[in-house]
BAFI-3210 file (N, C-alpha, C; in Angstrom, 3 decimals, decimal comma, padded with zeros to 6 digits):
// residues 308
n [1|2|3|4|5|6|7|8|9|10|11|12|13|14|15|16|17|18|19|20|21|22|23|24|25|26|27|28|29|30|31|32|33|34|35|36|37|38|39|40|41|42|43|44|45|46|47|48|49|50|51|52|53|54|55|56|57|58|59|60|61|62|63|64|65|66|67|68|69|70|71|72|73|74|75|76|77|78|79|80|81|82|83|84|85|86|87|88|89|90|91|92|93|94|95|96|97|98|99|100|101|102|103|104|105|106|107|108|109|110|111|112|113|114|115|116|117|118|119|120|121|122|123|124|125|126|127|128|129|130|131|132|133|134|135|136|137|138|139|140|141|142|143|144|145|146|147|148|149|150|151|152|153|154|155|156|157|158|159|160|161|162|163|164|165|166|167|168|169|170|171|172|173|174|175|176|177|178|179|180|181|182|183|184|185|186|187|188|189|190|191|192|193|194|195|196|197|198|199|200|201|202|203|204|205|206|207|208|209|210|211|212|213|214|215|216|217|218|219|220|221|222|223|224|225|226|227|228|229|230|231|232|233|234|235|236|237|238|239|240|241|242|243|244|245|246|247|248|249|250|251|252|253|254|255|256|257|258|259|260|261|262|263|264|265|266|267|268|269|270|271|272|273|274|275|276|277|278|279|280|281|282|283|284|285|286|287|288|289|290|291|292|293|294|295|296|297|298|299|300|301|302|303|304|305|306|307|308]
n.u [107,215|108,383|108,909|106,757|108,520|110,010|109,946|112,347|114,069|112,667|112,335|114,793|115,227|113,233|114,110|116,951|115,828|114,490|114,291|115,856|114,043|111,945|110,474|107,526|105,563|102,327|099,518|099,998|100,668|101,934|104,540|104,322|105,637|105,135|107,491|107,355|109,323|110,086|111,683|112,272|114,335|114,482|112,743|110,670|108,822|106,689|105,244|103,200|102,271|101,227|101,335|099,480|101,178|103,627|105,101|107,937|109,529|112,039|113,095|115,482|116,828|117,126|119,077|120,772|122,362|120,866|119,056|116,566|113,115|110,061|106,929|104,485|101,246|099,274|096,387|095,406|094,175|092,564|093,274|095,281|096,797|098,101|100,389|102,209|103,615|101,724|099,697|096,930|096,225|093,563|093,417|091,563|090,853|091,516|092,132|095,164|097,737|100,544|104,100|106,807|109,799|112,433|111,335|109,668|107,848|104,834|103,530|100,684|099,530|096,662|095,210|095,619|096,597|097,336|098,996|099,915|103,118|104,753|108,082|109,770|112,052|112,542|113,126|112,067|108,981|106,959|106,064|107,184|108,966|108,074|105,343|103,988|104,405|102,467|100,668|100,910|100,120|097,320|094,185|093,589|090,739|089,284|086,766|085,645|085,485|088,566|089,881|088,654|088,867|091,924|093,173|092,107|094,022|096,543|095,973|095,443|098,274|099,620|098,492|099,651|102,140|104,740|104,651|105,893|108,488|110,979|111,110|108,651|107,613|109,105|107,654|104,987|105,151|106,081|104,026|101,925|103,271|103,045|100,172|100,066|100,707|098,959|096,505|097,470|097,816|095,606|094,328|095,745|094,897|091,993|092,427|093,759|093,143|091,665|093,548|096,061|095,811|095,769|098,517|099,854|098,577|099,854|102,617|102,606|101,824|104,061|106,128|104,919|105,030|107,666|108,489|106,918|109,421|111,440|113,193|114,393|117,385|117,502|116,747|116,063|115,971|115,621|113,958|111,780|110,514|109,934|108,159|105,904|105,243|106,045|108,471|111,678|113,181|110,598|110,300|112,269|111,649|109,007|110,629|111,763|111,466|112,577|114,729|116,976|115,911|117,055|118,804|116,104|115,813|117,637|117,901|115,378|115,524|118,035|116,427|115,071|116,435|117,898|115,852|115,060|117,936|116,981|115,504|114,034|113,110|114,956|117,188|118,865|119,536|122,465|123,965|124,571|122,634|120,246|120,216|120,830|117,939|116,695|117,364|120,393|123,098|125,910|127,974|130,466|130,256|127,515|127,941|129,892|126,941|125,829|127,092|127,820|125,383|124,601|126,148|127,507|128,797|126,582|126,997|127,536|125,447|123,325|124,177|124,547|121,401|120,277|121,464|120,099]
n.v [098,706|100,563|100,454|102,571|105,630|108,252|112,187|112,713|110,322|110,573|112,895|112,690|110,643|111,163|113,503|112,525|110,148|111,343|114,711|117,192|118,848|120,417|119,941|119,489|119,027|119,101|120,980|119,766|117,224|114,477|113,198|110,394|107,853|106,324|104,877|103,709|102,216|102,376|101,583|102,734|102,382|105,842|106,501|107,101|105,604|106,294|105,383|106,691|107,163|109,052|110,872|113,982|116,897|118,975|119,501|121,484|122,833|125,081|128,112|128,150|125,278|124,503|124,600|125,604|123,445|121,422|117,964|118,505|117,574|116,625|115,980|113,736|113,811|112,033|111,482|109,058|108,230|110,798|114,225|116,819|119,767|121,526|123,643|125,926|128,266|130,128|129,330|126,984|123,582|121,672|118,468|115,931|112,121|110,193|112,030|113,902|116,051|117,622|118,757|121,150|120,325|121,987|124,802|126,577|125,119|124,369|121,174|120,527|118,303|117,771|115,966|112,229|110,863|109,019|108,368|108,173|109,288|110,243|110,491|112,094|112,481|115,743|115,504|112,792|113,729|114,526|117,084|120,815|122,272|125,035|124,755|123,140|124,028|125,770|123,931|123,511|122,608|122,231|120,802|117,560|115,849|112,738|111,858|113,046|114,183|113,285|112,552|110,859|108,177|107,937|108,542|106,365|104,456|104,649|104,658|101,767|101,532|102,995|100,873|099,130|098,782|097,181|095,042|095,780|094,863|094,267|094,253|094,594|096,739|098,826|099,148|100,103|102,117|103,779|104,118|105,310|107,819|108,801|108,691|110,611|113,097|113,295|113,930|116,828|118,397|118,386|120,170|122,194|123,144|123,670|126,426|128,319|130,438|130,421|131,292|130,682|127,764|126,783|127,522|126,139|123,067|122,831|122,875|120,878|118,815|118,628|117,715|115,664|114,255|114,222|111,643|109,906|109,576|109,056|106,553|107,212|107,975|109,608|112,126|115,562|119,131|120,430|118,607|117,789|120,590|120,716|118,695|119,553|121,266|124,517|126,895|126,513|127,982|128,674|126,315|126,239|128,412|127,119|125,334|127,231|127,681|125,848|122,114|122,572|121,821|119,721|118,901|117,875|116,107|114,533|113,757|111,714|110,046|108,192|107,828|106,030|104,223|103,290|101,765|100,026|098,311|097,522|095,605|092,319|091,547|092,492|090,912|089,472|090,743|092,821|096,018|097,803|097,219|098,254|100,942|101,520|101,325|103,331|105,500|106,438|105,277|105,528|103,450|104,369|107,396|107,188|105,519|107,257|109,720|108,140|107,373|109,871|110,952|108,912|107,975|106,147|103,107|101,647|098,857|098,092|099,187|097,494|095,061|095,394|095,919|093,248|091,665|093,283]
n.w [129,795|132,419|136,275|138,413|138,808|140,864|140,759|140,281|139,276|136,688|135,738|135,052|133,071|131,220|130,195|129,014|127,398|125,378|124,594|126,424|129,080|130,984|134,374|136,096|139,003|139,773|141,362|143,959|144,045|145,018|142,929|140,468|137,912|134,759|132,039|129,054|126,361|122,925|120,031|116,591|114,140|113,359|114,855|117,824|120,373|122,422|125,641|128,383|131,426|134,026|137,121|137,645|136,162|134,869|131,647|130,331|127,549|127,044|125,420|126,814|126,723|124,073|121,565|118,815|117,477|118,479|116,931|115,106|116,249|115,790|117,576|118,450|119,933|121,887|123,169|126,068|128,062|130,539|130,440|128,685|127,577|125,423|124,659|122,173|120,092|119,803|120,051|121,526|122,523|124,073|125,014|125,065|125,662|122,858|121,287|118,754|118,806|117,593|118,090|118,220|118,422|118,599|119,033|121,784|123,812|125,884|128,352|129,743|132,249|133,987|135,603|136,578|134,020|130,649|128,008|124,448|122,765|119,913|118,841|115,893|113,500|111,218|109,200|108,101|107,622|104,615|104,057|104,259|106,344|107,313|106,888|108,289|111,100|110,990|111,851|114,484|118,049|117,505|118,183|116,714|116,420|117,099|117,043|114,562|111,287|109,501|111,394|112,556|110,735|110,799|113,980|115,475|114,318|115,270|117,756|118,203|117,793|119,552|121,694|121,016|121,218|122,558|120,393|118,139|115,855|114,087|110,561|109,969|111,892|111,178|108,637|109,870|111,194|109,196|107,759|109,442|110,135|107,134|107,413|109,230|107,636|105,428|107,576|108,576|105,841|105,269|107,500|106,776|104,176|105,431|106,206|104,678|102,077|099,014|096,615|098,181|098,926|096,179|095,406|097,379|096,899|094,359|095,183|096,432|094,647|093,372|094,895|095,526|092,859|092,429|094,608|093,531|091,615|092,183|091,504|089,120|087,530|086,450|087,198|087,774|089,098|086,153|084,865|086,403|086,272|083,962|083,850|085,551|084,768|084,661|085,678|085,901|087,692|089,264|090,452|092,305|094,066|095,127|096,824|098,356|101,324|102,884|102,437|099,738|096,398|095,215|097,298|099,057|097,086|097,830|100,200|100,555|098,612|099,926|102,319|101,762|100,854|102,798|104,409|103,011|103,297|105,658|104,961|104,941|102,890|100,400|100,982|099,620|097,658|096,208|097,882|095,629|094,021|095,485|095,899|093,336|092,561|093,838|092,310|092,749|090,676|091,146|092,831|094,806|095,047|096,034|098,121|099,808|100,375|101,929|104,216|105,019|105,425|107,453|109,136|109,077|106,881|103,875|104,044|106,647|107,891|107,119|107,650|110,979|111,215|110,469|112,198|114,657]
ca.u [106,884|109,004|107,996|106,517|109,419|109,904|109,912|113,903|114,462|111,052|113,076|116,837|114,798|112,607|115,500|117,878|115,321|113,705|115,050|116,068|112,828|111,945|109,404|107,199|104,272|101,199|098,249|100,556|100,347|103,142|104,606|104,600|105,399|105,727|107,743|107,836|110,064|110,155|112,637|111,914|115,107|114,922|111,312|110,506|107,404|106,511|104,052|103,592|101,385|101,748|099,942|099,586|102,219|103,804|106,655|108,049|110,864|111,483|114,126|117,256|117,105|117,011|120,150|121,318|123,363|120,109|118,550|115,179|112,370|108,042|106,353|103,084|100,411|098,100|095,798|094,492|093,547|092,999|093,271|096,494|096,870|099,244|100,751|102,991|103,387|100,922|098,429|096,745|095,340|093,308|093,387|090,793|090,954|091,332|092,840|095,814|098,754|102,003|104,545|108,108|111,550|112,913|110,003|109,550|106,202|104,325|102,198|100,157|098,409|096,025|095,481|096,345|096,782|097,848|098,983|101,401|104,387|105,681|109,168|110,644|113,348|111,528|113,150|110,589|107,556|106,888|105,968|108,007|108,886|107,000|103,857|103,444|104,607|101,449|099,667|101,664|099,494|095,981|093,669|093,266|089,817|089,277|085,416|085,288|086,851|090,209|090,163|087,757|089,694|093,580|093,392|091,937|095,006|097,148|095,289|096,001|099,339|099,736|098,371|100,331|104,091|104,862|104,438|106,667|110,152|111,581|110,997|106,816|107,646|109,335|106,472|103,962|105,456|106,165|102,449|101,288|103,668|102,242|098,607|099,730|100,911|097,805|096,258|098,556|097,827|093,691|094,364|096,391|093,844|091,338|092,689|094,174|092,463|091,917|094,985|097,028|095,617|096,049|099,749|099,843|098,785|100,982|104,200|102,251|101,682|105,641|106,833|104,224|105,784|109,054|108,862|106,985|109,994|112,615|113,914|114,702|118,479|117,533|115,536|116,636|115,398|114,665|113,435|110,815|109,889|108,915|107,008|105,174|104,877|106,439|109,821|112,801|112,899|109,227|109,972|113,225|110,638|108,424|111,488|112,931|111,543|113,742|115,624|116,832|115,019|118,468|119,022|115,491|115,562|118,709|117,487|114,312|116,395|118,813|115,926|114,095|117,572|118,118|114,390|115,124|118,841|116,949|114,100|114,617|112,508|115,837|118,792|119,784|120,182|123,413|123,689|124,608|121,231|119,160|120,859|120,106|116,521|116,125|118,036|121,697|123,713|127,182|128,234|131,051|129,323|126,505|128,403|130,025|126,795|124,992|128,022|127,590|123,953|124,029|126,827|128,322|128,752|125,348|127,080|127,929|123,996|122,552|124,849|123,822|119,978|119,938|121,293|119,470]
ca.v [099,791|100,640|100,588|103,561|106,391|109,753|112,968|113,125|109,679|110,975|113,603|112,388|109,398|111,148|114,363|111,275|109,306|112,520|116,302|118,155|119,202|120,698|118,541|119,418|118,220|119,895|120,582|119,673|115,870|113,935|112,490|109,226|108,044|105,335|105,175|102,567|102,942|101,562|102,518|102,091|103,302|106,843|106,968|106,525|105,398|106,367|104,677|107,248|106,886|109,962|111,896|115,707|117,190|119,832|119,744|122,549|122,799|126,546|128,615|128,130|124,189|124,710|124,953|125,497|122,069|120,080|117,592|118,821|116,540|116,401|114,785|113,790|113,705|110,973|111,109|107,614|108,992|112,119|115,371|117,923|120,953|122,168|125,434|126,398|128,869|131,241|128,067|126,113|122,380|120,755|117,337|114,554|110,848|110,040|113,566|114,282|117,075|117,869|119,953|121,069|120,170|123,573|125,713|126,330|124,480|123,935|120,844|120,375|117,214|118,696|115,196|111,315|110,747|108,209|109,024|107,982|110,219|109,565|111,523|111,476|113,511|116,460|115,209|111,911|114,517|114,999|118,607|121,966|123,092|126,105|124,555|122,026|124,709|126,572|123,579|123,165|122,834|122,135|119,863|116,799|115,227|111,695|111,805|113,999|114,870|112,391|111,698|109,448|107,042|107,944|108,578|105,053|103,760|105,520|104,390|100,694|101,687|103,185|099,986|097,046|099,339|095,705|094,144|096,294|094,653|093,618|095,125|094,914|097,702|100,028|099,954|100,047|103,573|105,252|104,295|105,944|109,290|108,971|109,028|111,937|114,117|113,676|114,972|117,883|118,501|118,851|120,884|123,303|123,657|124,161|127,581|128,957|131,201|129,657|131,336|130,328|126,212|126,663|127,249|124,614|122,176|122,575|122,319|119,320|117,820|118,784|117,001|114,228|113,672|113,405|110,759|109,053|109,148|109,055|105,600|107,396|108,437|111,060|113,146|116,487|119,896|120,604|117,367|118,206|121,795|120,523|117,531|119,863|122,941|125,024|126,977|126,275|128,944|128,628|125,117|126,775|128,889|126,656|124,408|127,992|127,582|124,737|122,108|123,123|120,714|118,491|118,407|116,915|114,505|113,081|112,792|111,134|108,401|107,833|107,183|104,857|103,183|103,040|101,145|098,408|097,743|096,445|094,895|090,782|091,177|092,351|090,629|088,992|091,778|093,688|096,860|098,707|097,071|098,647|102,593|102,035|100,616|105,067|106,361|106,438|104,394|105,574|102,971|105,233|108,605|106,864|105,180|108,648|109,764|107,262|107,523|111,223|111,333|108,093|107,967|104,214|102,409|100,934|097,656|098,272|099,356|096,528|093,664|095,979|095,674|091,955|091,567|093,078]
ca.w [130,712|133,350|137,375|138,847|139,184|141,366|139,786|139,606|138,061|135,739|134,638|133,990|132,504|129,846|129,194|128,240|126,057|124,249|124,517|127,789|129,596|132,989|134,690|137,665|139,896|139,591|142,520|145,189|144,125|144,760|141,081|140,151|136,595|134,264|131,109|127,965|125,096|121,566|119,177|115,714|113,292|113,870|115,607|119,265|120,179|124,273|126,623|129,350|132,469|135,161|137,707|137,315|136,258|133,625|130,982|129,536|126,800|126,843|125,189|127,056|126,857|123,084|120,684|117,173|116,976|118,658|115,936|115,347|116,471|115,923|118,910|118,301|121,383|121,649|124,889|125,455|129,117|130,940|129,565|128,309|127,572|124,812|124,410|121,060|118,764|120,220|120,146|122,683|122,403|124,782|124,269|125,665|125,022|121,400|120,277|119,074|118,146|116,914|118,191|117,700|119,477|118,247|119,681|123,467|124,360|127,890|128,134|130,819|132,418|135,484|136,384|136,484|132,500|129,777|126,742|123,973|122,317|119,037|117,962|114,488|113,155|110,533|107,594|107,589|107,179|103,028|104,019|104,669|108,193|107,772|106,866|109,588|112,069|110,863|112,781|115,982|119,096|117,128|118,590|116,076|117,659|117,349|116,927|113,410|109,700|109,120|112,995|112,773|111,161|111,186|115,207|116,063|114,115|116,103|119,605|118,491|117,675|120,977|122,693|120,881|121,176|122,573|119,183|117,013|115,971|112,872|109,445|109,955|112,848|110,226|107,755|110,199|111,957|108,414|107,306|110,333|109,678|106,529|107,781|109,894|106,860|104,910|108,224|108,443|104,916|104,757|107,966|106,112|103,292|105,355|107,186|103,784|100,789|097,555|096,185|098,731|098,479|094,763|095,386|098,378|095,901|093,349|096,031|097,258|093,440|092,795|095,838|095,232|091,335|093,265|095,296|092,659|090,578|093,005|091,474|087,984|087,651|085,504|087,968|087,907|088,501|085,092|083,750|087,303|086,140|082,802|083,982|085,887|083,510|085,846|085,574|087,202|088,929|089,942|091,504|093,333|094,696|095,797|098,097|098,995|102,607|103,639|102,116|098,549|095,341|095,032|098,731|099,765|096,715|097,990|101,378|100,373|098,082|101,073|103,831|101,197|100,826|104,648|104,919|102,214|103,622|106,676|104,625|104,539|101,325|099,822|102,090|098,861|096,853|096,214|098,323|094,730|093,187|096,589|095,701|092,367|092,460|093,960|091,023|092,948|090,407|091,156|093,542|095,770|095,523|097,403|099,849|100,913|100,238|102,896|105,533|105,620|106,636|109,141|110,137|108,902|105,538|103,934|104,659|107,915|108,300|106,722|109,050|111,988|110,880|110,021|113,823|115,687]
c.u [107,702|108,262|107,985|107,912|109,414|110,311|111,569|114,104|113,323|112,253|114,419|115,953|114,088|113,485|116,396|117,527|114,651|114,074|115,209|114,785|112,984|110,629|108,924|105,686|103,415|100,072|098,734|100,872|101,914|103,715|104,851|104,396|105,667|105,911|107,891|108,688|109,867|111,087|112,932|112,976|115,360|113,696|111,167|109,670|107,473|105,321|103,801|102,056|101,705|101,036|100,206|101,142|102,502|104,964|106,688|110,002|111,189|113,159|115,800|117,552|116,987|118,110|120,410|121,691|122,204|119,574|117,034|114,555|110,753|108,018|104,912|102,490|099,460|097,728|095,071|093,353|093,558|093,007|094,736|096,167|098,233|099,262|102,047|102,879|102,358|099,041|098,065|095,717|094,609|093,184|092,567|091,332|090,483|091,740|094,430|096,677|100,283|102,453|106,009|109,136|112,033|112,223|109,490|108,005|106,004|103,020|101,854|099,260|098,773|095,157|096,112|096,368|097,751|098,090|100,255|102,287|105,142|106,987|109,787|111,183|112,084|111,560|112,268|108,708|107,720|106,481|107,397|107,961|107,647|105,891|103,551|103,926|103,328|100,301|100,129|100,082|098,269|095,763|093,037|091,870|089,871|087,854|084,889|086,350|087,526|089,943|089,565|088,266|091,077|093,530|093,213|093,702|096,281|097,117|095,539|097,447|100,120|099,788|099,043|101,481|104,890|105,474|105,272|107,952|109,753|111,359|109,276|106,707|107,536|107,883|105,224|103,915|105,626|104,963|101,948|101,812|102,989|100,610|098,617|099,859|099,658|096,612|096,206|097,937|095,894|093,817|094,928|096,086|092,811|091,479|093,503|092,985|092,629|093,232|095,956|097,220|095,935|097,510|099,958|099,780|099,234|102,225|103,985|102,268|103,206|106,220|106,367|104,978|107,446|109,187|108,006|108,218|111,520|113,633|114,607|115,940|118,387|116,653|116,393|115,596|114,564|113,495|111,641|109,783|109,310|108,018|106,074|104,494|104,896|108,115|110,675|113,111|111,449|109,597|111,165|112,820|109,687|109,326|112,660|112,938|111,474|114,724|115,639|116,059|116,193|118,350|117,586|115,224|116,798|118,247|116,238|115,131|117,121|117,693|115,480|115,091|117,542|116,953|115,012|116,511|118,510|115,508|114,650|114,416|114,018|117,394|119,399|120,359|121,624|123,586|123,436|123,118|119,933|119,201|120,097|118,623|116,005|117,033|119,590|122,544|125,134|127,522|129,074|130,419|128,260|126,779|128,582|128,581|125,763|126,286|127,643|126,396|123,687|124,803|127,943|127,906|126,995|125,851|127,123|126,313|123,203|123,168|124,175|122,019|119,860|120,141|120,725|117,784]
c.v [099,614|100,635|102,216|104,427|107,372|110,479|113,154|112,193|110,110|112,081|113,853|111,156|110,004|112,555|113,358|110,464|110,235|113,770|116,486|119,079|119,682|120,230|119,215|118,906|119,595|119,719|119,884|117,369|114,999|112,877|110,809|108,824|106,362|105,284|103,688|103,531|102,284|102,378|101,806|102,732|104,629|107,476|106,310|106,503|105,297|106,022|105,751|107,284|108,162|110,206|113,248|115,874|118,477|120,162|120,830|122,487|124,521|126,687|127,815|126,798|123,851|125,335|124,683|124,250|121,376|119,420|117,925|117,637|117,289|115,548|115,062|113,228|113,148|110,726|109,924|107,719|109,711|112,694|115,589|118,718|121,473|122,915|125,951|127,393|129,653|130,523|127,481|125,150|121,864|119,498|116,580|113,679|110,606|110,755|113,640|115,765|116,861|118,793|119,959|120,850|121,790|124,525|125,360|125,698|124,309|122,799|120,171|119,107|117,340|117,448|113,462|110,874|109,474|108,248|108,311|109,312|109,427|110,511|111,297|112,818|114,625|116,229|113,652|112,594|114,963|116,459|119,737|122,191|123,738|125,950|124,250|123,110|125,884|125,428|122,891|123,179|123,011|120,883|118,965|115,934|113,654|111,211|112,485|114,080|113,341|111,747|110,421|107,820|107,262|108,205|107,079|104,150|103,989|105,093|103,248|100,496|101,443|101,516|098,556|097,775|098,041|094,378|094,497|095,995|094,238|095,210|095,588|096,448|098,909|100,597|100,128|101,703|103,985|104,995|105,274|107,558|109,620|109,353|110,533|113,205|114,344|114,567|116,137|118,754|119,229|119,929|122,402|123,941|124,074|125,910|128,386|129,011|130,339|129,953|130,575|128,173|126,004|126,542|126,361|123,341|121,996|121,760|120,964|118,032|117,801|117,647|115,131|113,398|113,232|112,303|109,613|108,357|109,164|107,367|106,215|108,591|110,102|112,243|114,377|118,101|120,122|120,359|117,305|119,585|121,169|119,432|118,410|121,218|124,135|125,553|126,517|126,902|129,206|127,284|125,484|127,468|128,282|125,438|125,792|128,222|126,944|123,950|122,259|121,781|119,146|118,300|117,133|115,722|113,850|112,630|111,676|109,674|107,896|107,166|106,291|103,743|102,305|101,724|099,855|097,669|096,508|095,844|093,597|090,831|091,670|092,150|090,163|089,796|092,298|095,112|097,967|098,479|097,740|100,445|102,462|101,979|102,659|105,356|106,854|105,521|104,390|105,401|104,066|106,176|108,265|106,441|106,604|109,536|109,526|107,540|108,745|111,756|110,269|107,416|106,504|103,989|101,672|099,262|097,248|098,379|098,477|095,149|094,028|095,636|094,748|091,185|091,787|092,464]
c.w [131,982|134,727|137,525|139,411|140,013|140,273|139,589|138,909|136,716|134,982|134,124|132,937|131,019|129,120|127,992|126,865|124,876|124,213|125,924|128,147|131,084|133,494|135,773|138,026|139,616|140,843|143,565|145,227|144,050|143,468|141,123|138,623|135,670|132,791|129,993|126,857|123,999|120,469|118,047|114,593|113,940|114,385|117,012|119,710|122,585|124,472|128,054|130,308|133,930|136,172|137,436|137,637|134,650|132,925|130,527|128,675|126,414|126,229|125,312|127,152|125,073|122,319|119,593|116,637|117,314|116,781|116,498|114,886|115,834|116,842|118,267|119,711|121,306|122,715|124,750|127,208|129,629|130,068|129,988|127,990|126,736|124,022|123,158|120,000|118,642|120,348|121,048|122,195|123,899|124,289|125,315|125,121|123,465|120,357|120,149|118,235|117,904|117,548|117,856|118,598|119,794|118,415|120,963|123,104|125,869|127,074|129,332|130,867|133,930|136,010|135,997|134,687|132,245|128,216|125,807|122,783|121,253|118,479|117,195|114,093|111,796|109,207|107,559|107,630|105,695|103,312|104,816|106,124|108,829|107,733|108,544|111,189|112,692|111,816|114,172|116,688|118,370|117,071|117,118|116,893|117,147|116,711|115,728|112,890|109,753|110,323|113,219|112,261|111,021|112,714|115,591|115,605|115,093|117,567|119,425|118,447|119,084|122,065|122,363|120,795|120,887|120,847|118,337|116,955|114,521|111,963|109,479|110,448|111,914|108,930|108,771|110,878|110,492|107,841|107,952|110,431|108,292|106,202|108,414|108,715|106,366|105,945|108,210|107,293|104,819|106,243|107,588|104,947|103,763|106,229|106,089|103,048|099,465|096,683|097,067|099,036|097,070|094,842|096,461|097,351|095,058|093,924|096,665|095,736|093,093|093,711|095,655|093,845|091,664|093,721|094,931|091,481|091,097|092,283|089,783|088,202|086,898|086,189|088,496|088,216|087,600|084,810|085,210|087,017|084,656|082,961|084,865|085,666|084,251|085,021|086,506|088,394|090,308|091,180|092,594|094,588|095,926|097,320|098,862|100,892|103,737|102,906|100,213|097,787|095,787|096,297|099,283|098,589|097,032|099,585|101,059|100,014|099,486|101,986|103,330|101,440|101,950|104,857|103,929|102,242|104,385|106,320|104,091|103,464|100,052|100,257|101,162|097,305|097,102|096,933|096,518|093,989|093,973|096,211|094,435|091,603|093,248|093,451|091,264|092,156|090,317|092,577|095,025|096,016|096,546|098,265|100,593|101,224|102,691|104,110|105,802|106,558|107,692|109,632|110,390|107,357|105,291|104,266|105,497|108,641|108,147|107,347|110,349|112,221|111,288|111,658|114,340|115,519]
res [x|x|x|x|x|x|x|x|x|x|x|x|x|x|x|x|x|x|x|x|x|x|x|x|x|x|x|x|x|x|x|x|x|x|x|x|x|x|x|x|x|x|x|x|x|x|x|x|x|x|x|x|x|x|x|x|x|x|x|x|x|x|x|x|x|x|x|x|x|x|x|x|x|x|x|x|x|x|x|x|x|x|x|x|x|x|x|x|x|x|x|x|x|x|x|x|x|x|x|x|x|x|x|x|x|x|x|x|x|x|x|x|x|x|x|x|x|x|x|x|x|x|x|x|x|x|x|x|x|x|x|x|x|x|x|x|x|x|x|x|x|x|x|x|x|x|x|x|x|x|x|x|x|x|x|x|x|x|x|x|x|x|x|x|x|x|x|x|x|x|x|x|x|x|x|x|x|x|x|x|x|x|x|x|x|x|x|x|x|x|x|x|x|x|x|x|x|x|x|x|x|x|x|x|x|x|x|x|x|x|x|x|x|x|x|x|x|x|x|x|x|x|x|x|x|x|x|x|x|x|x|x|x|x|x|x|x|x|x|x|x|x|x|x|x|x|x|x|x|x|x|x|x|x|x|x|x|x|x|x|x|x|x|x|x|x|x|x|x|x|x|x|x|x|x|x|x|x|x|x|x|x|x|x|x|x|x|x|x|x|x|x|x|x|x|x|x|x|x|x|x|x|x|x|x|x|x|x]
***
């Protein structure tokens, strides 16, 4: 945690570490702020301590080329107030929400508050854009349903940041995205029609049979529509509103890859035996494969890892 800031280093300080924001004081109170960071792969885990004050990510600080983010909102004190998508959360201690990078938001804290901020890129959520957009800015409580126990996890999360390094870190943040989907998920059944959960659960059992079988080379389309008695066209259907079938099973294999480069439990493996343990077994193709989406060789990623 950083020392107490003014509101200009406050807001070159958290534009820089999380999206471009416009920051101001609230109730005439002069700002004071304090920021932690944690940075876990491609998740960033914030500690934030303020007095009144109000962000807003609106429109014109919002562009085509940004990488789209999820922030999740975890009040641990004080109240917020967040506004998306024609939605509004209040949030007390123990609640939290979701919102989007790529969608103006206002969120308000009307006085001294503590809270933590988690942001991860959209491709580590197992659901569609459009779903989870359906629950922007809805108050998760803390005290009822799921909340009761996926939020507490979350609030110790929040309070040991401190603690998170190595490889433990990594599974311990995609458990916890994991906890949030299933969230996500019973929230989005319960505000749909039985037809419309009937087809929810299918695209949720399709996706689910995926990334059960993500280590089998032979995973195709098809060999997906008939394991799930489904046409081809039907399951085209169901990934037509975002990334295509092929596209998100290669991202999926790739991020699993990415995770067990920098997992000691296989430092003595072969990189080609780590690709093909998720159904990539043509050595080059996956390198270009893995350079394209992050940006360096898996060898180059897995020396990098083992350092730091």
């Amino acid at each position: 945690m950083c020392s107490a800031v003014s509101l200009d280093l406050w807001r070159s300080a958290v534009s820089k570490a999380v999206v471009p924001l416009e920051i101001d004081e609230v109730g005439g109170v002069t700002f004071r702020g304090r920021l932690g960071r944690t940075v876990v792969e491609d998740v960033s885990l914030f500690d934030i301590a303020a007095t009144p004050h109000v962000v807003r990510r609106t429109s014109r600080l919002i562009t085509p080329e940004d990488r789209r983010f999820y922030k999740l909102s975890l009040q641990l004190r004080g109240t917020a107030v967040l506004e998306q998508d024609g939605r509004r959360a209040e949030l007390r201690p123990g609640d939290l929400a979701i919102y989007d990078t790529h969608h103006p938001y206002d969120l308000v804290f009307p006085g001294r508050n503590h809270a933590m901020v988690i942001m991860f890129p959209h491709e580590l959520v197992d659901l569609p854009p459009a779903e989870v957009n359906r629950v922007t800015a809805v108050r998760f409580p803390g005290d009822s349903g799921l909340g009761k126990v996926i939020n507490p996890f979350f609030v110790e999360l929040g309070r040991n940041l401190d603690q998170l390094a190595g490889v433990s870190a990594s599974r311990l943040v995609h458990s916890a995205l994991d906890l949030l989907v299933t969230l996500l998920a019973q929230e989005l059944d319960r505000r749909h029609s039985a037809v419309a959960n009937s087809a929810r659960s299918l695209a949720r059992e399709v996706r689910q049979y995926i990334l059960d079988h993500l280590g089998d080379p032979g995973l195709t389309p098809s060999s997906i529509a008939r394991a799930n008695h489904i046409s081809t066209r039907h399951l085209y259907t169901i990934f037509s509103g975002g990334e295509p079938v092929s596209a998100w099973i290669r991202s999926r294999r790739l991020e699993r890859i990415r995770r067990d480069l920098a997992d000691p439990l296989y430092a003595d493996r072969p990189v080609s035996w780590v690709a093909c343990r998720w159904g990539l077994t043509d050595a080059a193709h996956f390198s270009r494969l893995f350079k394209a989406e992050f940006g360096e060789s898996p060898t180059a990623y897995r020396l990098r890892s083992a350092a730091r």
